[in-house]
mmCIF file of the C-alpha atoms, coordinates in Angstrom:
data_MODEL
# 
_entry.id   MODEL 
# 
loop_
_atom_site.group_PDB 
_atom_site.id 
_atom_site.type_symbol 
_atom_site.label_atom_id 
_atom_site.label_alt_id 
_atom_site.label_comp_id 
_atom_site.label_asym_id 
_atom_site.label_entity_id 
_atom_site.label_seq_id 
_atom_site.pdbx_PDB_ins_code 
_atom_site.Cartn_x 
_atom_site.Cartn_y 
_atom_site.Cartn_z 
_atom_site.occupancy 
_atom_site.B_iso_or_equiv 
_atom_site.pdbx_formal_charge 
_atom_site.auth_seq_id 
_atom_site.auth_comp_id 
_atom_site.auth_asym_id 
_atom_site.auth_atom_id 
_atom_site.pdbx_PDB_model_num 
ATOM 1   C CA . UNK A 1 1   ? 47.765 -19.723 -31.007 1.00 0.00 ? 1   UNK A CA 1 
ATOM 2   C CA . UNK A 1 2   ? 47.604 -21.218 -27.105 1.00 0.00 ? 2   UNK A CA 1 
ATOM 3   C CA . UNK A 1 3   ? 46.899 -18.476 -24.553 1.00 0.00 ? 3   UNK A CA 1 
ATOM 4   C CA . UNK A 1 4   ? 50.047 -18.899 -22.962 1.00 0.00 ? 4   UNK A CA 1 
ATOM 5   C CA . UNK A 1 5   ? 52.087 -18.388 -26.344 1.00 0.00 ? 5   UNK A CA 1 
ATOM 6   C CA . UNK A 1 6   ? 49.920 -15.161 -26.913 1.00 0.00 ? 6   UNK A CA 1 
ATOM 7   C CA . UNK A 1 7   ? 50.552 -13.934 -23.490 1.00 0.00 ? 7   UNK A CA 1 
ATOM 8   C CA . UNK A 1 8   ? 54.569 -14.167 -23.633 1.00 0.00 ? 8   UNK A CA 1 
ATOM 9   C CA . UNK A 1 9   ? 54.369 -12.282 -26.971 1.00 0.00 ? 9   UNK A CA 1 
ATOM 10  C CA . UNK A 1 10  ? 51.947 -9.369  -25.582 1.00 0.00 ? 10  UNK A CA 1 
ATOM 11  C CA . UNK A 1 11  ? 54.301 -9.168  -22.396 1.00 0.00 ? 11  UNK A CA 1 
ATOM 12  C CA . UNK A 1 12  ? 57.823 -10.475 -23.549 1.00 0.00 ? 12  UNK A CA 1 
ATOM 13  C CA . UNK A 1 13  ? 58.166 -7.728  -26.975 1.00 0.00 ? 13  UNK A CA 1 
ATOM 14  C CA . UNK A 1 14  ? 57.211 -5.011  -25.565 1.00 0.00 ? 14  UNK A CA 1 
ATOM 15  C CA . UNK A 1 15  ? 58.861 -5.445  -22.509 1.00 0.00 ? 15  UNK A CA 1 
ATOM 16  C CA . UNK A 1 16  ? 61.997 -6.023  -24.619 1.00 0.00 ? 16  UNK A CA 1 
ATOM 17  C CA . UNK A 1 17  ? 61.299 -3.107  -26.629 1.00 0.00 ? 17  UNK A CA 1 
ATOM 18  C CA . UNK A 1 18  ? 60.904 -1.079  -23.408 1.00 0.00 ? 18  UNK A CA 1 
ATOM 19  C CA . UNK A 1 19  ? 64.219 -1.941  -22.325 1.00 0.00 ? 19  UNK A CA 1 
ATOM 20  C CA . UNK A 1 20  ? 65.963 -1.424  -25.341 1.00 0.00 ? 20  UNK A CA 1 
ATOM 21  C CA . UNK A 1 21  ? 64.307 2.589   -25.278 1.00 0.00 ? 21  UNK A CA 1 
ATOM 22  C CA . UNK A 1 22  ? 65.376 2.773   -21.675 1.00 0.00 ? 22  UNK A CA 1 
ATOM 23  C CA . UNK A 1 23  ? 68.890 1.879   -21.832 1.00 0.00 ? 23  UNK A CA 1 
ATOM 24  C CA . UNK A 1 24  ? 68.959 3.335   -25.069 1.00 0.00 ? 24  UNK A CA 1 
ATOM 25  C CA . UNK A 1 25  ? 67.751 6.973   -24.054 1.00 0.00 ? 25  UNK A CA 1 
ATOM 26  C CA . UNK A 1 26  ? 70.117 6.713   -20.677 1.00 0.00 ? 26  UNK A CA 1 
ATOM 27  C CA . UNK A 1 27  ? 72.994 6.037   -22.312 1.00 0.00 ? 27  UNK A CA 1 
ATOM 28  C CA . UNK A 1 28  ? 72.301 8.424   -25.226 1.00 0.00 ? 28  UNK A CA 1 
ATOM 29  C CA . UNK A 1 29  ? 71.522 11.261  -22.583 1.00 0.00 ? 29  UNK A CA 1 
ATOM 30  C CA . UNK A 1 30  ? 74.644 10.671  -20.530 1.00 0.00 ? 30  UNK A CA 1 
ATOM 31  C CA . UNK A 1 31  ? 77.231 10.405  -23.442 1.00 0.00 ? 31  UNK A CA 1 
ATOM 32  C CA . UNK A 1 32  ? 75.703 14.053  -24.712 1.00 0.00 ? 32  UNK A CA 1 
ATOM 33  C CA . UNK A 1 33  ? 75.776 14.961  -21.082 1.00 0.00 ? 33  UNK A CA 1 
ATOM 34  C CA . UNK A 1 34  ? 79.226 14.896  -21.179 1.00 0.00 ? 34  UNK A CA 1 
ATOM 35  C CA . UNK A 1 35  ? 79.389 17.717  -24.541 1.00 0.00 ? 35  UNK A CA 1 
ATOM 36  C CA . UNK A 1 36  ? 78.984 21.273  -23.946 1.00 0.00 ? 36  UNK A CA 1 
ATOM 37  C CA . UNK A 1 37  ? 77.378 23.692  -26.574 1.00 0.00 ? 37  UNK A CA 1 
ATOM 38  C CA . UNK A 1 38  ? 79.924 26.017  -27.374 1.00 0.00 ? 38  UNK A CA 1 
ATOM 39  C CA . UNK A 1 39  ? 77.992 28.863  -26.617 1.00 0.00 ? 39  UNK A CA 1 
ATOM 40  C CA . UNK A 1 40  ? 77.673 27.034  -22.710 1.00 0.00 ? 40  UNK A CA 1 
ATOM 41  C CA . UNK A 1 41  ? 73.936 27.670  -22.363 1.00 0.00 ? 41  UNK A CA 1 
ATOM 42  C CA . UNK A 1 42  ? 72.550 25.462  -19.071 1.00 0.00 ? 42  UNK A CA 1 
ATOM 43  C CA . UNK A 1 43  ? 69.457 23.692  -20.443 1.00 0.00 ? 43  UNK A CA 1 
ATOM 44  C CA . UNK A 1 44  ? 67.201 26.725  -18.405 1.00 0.00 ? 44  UNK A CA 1 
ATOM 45  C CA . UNK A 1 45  ? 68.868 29.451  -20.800 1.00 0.00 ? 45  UNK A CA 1 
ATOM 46  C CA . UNK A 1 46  ? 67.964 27.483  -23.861 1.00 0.00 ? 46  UNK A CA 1 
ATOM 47  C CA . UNK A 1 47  ? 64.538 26.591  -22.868 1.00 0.00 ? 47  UNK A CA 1 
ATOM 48  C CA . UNK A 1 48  ? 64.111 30.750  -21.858 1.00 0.00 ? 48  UNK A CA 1 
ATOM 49  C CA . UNK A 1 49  ? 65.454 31.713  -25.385 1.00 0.00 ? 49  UNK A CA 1 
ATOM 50  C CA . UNK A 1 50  ? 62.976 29.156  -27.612 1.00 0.00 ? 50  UNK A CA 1 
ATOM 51  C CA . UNK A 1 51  ? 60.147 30.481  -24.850 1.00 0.00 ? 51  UNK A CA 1 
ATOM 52  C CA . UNK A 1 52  ? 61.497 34.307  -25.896 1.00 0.00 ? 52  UNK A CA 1 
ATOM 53  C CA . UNK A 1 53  ? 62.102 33.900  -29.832 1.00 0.00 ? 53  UNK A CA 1 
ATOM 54  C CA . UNK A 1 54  ? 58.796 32.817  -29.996 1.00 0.00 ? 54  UNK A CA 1 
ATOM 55  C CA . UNK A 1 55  ? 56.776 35.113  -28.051 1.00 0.00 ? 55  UNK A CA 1 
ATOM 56  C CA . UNK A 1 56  ? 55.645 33.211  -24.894 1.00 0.00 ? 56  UNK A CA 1 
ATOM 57  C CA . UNK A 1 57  ? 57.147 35.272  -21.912 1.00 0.00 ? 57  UNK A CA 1 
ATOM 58  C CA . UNK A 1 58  ? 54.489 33.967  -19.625 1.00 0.00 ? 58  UNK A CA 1 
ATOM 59  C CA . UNK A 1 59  ? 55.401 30.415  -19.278 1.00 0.00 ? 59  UNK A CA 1 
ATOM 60  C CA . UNK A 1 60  ? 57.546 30.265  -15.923 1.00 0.00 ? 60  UNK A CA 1 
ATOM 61  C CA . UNK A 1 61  ? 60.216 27.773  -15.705 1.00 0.00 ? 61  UNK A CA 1 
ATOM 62  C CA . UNK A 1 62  ? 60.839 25.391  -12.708 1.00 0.00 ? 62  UNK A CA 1 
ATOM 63  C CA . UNK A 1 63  ? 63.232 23.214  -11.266 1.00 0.00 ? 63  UNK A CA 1 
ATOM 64  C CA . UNK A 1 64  ? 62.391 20.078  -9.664  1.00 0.00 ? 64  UNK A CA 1 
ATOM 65  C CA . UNK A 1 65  ? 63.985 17.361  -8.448  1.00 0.00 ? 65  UNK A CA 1 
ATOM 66  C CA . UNK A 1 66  ? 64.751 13.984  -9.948  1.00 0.00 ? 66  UNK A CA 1 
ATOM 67  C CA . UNK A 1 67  ? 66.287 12.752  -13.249 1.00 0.00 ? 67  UNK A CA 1 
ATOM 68  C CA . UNK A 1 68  ? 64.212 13.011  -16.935 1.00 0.00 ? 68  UNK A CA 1 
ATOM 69  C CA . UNK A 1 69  ? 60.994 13.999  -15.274 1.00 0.00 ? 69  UNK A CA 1 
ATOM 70  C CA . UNK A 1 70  ? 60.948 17.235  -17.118 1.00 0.00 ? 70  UNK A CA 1 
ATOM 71  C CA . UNK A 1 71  ? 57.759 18.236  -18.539 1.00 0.00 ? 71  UNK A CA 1 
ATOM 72  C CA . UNK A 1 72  ? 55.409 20.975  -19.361 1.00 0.00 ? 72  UNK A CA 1 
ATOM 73  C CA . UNK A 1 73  ? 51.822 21.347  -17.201 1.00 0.00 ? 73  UNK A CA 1 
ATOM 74  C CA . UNK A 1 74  ? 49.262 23.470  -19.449 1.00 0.00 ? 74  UNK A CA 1 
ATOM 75  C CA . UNK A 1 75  ? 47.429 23.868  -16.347 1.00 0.00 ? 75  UNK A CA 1 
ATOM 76  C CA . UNK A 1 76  ? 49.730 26.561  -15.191 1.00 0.00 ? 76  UNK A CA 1 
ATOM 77  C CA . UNK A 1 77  ? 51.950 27.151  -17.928 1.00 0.00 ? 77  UNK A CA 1 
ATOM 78  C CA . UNK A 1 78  ? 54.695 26.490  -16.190 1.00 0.00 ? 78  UNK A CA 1 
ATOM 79  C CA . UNK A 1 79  ? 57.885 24.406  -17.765 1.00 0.00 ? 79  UNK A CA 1 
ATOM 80  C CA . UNK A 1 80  ? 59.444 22.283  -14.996 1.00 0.00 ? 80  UNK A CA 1 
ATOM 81  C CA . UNK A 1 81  ? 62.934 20.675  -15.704 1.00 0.00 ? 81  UNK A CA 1 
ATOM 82  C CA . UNK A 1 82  ? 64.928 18.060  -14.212 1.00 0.00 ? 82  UNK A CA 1 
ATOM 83  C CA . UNK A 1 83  ? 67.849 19.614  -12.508 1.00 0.00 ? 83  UNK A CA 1 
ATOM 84  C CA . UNK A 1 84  ? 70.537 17.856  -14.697 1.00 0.00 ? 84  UNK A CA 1 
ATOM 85  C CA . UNK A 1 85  ? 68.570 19.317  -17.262 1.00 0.00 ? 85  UNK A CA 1 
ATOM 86  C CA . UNK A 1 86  ? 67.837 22.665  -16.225 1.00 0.00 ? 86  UNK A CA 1 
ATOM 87  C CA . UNK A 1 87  ? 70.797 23.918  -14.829 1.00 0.00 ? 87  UNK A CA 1 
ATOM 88  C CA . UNK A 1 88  ? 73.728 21.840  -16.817 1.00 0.00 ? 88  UNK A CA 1 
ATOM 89  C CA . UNK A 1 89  ? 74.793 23.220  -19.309 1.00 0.00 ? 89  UNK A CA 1 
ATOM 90  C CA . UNK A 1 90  ? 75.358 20.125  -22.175 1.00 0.00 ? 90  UNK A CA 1 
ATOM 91  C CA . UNK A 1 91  ? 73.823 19.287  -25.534 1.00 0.00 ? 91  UNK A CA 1 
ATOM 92  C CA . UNK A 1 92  ? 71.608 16.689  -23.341 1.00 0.00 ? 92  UNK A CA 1 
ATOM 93  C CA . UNK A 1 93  ? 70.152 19.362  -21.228 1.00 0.00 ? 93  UNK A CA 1 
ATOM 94  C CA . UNK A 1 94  ? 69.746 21.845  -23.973 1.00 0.00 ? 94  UNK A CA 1 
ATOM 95  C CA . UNK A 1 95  ? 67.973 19.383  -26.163 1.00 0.00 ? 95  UNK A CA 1 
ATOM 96  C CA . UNK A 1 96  ? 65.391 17.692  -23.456 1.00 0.00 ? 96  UNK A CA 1 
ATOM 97  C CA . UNK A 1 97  ? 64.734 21.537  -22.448 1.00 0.00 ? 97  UNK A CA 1 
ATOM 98  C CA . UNK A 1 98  ? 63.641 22.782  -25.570 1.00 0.00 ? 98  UNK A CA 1 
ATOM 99  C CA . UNK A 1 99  ? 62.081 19.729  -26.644 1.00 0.00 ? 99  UNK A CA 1 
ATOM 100 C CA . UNK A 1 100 ? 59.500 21.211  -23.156 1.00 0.00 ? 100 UNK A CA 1 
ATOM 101 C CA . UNK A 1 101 ? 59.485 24.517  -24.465 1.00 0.00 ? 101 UNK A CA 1 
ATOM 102 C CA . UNK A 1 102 ? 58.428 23.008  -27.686 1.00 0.00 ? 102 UNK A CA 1 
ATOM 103 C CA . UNK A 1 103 ? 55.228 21.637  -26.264 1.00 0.00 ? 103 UNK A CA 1 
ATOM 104 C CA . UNK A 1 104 ? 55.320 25.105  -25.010 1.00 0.00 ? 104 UNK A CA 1 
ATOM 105 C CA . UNK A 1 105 ? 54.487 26.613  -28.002 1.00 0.00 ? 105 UNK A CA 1 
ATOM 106 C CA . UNK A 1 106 ? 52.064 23.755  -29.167 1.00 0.00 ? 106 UNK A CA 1 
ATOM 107 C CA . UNK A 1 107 ? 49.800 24.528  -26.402 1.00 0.00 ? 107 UNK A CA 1 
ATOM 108 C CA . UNK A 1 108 ? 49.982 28.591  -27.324 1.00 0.00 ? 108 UNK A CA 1 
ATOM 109 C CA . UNK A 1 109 ? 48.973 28.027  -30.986 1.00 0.00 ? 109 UNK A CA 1 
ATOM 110 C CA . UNK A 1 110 ? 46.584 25.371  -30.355 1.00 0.00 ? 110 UNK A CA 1 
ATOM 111 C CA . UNK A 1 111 ? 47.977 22.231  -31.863 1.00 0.00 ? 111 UNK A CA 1 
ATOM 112 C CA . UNK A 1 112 ? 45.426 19.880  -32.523 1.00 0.00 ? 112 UNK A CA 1 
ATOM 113 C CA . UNK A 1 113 ? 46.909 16.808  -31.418 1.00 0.00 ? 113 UNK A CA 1 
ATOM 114 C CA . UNK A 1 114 ? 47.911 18.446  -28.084 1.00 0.00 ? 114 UNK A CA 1 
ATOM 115 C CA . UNK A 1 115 ? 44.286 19.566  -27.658 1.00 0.00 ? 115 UNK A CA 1 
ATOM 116 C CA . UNK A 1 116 ? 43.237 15.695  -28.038 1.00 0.00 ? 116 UNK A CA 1 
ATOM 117 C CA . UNK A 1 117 ? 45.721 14.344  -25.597 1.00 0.00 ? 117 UNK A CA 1 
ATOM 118 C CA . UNK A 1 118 ? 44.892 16.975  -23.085 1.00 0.00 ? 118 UNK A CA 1 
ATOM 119 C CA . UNK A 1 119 ? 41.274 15.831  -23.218 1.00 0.00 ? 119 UNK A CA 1 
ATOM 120 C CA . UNK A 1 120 ? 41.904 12.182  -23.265 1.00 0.00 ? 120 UNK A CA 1 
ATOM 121 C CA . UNK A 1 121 ? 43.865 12.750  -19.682 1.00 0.00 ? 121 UNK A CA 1 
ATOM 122 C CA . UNK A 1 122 ? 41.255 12.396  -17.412 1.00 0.00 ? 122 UNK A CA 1 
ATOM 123 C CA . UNK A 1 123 ? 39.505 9.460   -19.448 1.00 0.00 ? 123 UNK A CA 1 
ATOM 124 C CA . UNK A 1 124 ? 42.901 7.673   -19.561 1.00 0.00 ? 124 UNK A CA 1 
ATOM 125 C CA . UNK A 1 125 ? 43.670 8.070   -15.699 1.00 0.00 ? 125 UNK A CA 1 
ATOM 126 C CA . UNK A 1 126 ? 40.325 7.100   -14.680 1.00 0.00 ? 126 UNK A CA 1 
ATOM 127 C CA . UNK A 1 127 ? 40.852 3.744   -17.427 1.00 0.00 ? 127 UNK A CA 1 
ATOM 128 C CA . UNK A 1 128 ? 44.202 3.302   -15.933 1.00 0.00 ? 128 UNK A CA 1 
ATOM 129 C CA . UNK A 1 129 ? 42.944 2.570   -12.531 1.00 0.00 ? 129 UNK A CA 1 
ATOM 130 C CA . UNK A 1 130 ? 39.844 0.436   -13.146 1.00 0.00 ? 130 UNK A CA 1 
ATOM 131 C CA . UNK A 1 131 ? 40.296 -1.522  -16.779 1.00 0.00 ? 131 UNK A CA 1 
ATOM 132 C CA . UNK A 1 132 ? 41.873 -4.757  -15.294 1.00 0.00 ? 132 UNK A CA 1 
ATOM 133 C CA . UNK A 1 133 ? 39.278 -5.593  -12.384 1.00 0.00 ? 133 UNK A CA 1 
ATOM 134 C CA . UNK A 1 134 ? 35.825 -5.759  -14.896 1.00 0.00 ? 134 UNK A CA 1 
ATOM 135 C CA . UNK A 1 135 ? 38.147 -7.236  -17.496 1.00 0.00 ? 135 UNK A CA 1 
ATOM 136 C CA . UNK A 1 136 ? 39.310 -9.777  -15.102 1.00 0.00 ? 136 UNK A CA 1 
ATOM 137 C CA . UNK A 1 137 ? 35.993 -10.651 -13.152 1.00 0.00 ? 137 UNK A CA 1 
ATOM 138 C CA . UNK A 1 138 ? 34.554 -10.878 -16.580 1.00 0.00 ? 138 UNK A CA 1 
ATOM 139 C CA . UNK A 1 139 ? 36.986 -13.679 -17.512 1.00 0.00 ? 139 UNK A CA 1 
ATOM 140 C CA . UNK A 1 140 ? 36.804 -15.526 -14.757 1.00 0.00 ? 140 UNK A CA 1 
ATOM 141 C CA . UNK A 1 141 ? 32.537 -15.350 -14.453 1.00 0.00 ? 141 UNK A CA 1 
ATOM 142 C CA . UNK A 1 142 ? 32.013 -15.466 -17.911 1.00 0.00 ? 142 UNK A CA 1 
ATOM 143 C CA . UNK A 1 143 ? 30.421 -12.096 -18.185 1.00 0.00 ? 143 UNK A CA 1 
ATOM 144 C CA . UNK A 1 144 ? 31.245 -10.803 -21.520 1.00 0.00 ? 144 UNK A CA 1 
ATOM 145 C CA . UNK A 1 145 ? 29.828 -7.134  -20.945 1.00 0.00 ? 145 UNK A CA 1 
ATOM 146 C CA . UNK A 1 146 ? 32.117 -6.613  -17.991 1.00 0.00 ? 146 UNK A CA 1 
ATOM 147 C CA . UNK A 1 147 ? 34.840 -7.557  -20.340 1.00 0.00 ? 147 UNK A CA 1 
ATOM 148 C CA . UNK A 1 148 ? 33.581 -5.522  -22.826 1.00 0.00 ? 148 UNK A CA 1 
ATOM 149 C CA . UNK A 1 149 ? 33.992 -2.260  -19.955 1.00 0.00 ? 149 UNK A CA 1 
ATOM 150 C CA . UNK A 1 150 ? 37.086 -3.674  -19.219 1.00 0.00 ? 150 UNK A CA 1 
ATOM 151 C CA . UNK A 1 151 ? 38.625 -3.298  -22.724 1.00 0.00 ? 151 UNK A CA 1 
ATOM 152 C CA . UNK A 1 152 ? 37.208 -0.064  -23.659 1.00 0.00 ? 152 UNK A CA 1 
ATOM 153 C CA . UNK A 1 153 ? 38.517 1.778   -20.453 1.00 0.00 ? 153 UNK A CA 1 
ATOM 154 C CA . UNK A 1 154 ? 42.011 0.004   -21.857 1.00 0.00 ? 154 UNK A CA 1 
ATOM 155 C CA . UNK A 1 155 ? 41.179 1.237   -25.513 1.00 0.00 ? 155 UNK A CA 1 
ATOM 156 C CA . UNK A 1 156 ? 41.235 4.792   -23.779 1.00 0.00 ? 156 UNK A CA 1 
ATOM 157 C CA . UNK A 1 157 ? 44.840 4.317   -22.748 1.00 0.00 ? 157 UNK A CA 1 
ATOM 158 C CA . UNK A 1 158 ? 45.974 3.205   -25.820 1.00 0.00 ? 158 UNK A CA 1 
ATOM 159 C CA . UNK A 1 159 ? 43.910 6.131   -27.659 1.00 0.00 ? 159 UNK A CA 1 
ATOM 160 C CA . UNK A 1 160 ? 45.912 8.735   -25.414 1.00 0.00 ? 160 UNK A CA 1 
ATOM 161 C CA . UNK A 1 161 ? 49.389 6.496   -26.065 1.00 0.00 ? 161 UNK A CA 1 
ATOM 162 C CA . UNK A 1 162 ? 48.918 6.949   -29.612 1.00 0.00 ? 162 UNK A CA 1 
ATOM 163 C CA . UNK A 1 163 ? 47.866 10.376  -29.625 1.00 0.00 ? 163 UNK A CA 1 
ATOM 164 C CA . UNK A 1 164 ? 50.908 10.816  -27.355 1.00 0.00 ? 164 UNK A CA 1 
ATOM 165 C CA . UNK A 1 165 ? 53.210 10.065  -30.464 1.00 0.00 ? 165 UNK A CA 1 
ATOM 166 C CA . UNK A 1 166 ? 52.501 13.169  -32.566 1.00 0.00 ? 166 UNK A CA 1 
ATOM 167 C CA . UNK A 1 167 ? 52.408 15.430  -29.561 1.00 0.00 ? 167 UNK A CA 1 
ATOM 168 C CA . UNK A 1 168 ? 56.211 14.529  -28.881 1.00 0.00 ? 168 UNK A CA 1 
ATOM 169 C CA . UNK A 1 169 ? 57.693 14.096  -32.433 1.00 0.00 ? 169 UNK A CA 1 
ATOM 170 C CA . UNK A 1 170 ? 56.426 17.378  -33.459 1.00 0.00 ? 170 UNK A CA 1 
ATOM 171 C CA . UNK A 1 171 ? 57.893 19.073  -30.177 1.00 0.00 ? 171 UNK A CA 1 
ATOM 172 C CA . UNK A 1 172 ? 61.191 17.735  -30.782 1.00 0.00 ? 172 UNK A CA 1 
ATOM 173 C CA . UNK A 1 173 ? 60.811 18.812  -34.389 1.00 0.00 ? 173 UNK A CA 1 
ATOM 174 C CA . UNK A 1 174 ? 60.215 22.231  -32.962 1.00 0.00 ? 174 UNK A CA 1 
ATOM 175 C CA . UNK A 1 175 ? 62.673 22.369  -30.624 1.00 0.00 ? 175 UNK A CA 1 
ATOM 176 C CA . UNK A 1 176 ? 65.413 21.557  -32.907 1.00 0.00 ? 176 UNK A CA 1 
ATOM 177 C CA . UNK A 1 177 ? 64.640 24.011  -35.703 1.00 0.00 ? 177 UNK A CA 1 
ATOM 178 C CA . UNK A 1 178 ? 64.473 26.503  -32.721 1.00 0.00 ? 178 UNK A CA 1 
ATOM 179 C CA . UNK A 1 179 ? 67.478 25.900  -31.378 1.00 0.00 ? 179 UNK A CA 1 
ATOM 180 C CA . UNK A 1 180 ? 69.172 26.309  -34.851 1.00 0.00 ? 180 UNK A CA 1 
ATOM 181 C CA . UNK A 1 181 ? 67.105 29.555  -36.058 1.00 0.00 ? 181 UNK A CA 1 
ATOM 182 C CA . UNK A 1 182 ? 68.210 30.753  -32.545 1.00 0.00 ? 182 UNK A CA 1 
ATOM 183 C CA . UNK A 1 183 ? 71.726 29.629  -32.709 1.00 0.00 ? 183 UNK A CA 1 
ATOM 184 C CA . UNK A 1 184 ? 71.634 28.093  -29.577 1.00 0.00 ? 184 UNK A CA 1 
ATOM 185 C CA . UNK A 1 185 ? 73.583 25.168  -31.212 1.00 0.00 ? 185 UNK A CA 1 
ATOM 186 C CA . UNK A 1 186 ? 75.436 24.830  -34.355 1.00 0.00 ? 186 UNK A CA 1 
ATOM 187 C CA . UNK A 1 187 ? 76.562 22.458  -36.824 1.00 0.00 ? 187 UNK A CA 1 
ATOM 188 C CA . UNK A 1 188 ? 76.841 18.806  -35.044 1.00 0.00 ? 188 UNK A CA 1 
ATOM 189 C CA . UNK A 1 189 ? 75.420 20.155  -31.806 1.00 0.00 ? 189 UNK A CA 1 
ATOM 190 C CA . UNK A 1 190 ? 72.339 20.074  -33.603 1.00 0.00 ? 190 UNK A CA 1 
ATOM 191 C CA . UNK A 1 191 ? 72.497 16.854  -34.460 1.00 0.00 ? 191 UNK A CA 1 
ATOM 192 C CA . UNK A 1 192 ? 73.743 15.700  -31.051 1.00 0.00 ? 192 UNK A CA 1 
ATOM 193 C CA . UNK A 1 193 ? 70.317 17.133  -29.654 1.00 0.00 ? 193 UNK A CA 1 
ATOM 194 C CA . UNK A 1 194 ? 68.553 15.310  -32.676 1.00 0.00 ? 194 UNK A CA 1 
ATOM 195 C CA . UNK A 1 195 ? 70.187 12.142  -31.711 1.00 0.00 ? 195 UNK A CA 1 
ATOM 196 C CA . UNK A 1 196 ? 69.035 12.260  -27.421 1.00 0.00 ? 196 UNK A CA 1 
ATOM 197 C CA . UNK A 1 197 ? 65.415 13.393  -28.699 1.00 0.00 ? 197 UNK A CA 1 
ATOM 198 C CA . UNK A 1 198 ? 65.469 10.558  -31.354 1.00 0.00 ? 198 UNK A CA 1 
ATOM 199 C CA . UNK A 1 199 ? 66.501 8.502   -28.550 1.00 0.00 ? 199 UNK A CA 1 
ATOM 200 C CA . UNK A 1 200 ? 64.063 10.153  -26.058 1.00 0.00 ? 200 UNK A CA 1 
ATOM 201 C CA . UNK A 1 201 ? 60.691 9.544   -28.811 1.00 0.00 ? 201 UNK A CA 1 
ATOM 202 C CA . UNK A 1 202 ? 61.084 5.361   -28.133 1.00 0.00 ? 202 UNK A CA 1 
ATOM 203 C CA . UNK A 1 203 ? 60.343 5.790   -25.040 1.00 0.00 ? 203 UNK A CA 1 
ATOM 204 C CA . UNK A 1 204 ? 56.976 6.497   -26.118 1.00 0.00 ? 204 UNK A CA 1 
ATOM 205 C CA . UNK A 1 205 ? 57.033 4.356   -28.934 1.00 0.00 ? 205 UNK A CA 1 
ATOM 206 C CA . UNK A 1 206 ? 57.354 1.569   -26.596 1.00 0.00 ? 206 UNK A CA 1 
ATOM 207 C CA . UNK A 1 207 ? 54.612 2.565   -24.422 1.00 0.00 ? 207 UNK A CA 1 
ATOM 208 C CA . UNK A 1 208 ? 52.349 2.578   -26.947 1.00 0.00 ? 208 UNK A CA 1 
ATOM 209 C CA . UNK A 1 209 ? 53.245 -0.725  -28.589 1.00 0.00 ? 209 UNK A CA 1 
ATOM 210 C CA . UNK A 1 210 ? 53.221 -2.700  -24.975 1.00 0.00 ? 210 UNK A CA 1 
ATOM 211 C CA . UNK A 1 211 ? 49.661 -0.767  -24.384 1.00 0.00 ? 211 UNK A CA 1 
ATOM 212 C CA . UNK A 1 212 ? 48.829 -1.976  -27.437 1.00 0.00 ? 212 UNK A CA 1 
ATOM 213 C CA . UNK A 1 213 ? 49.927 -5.688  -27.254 1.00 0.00 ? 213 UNK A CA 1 
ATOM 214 C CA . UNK A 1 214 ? 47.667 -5.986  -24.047 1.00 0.00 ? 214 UNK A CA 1 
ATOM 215 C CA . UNK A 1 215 ? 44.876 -4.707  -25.715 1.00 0.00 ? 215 UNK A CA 1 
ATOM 216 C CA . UNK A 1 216 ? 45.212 -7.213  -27.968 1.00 0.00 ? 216 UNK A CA 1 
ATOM 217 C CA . UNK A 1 217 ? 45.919 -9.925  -25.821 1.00 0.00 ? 217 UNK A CA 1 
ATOM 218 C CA . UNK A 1 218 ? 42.909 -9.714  -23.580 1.00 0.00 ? 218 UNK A CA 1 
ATOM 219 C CA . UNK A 1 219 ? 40.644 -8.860  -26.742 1.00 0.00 ? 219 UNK A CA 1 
ATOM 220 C CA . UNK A 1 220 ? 41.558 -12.455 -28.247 1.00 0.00 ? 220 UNK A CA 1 
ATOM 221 C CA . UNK A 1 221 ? 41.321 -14.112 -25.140 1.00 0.00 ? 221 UNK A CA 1 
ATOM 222 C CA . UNK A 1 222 ? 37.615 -12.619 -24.402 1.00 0.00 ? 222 UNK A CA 1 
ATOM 223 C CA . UNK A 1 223 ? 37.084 -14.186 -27.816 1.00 0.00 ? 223 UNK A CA 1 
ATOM 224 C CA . UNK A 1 224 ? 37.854 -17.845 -26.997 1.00 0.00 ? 224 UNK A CA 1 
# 
C-alpha cells in the first residue's frame, strides 16, 4: 500500500467517523432538548440528586459558559455544566448532567480505570504538544530514534484515548441506573437519556479510532 493511499485512509475514516459522532450527538442532544422530564428537573437538580442519593454532598456544581463542555475536574471536585445543560430543564440536560455526576462517583470509590486516565493526563498533554516535531525531523533526516520518541509520546495519547472509553461508558451506565433508582425519569425518559449518552460515547469512540489510525500511519511509514 503507497503512502499516499495509507495516508487518506488514516485521515479520511476517521475524519468521517468524527463527523458522523458530531452531527450525530448535536442533533440527538437538540431533538431531546426539546422533551421535558415530567417531573421538570433542570439538568443542575438532577445532577444534585445522583450527587445526594449517593452520598457525595461535597462535590460543588458550576455553571459555565459554552455548549457540551460540561465536565467533572477531580482536582477540586467540582461538577461544571454547560448552561443549556445545567439550568434547562429537558431529558438532554438531565442525561449529560448525570452522566458528570456519574464520573462523580467513580472518582469517590476509586474506579480503576478513572485512576489510570487521571495519571496518563499529564503524559498525554506533554505527548500532545511535542510527538509530531521528533517524528517529523526523524522522517525527513532519517533518524529512526527520533521517530521512535516521536511515536511513543503519540502511543501515550492513544493509551489515555483508549482508557478514556471505559471511564465514559461506565459513567453513563451509572448515570442512567441513577436516574431510574432515583426516579428522576421514568419509563421512555430513560431511554431518551440512554439514546443522547449513546450518542454522546462516539464522540470518544471516534477520537480514539482517528488517534489510532495516525499511530498507525506514521508507524508504517517509519518502516519503509
Amino acid at each position: 500500500m503507497s503512502p499516499t493511499v495509507l495516508l487518506l485512509v488514516a485521515v479520511a475514516v476517521p475524519l468521517l467517523l468524527g463527523i458522523w459522532a458530531q452531527r450525530r450527538v448535536s442533533s440527538t442532544f437538540k431533538r431531546y432538548s426539546e422533551v421535558r422530564p415530567q417531573n421538570g428537573m433542570t439538568g443542575g437538580h438532577a445532577a444534585q440528586a445522583v450527587l445526594d442519593a449517593s452520598g457525595l454532598p461535597g462535590v460543588s456544581i458550576n455553571y459555565i459558559s459554552g455548549r457540551l463542555t460540561d465536565h467533572y475536574n477531580p482536582r477540586d471536585r467540582s461538577l461544571n455544566l454547560s448552561e443549556p445543560v445545567g439550568r434547562e430543564s429537558s431529558i438532554s440536560a438531565v442525561g449529560v448532567a448525570a452522566h458528570e455526576a456519574g464520573h462523580a462517583i467513580q472518582h469517590a470509590q476509586g474506579y480503576g480505570p478513572m485512576k489510570i486516565r487521571q495519571t496518563l493526563v499529564p503524559v498525554a498533554q506533554f505527548g500532545q504538544s511535542l510527538w509530531f516535531l521528533p517524528v517529523m525531523i526523524g522522517l525527513v533526516v532519517g533518524i529512526s530514534g527520533l521517530v521512535t520518541i516521536g511515536l511513543a509520546l503519540f502511543a501515550a495519547i492513544v493509551l489515555f484515548q483508549l482508557v478514556t472509553l471505559p471511564v465514559e461508558f461506565d459513567a453513563s451506565k451509572r448515570a442512567l441506573v441513577a436516574l431510574e433508582n432515583q426516579g428522576v425519569l421514568v419509563g421512555g425518559e430513560v431511554e431518551g437519556a440512554r439514546t443522547v449518552l449513546t450518542a454522546a460515547a462516539w464522540t470518544y469512540i471516534a477520537a480514539f479510532v482517528g488517534a489510532l489510525a495516525q499511530l498507525i500511519y506514521f508507524f508504517l511509514l517509519s518502516r519503509r
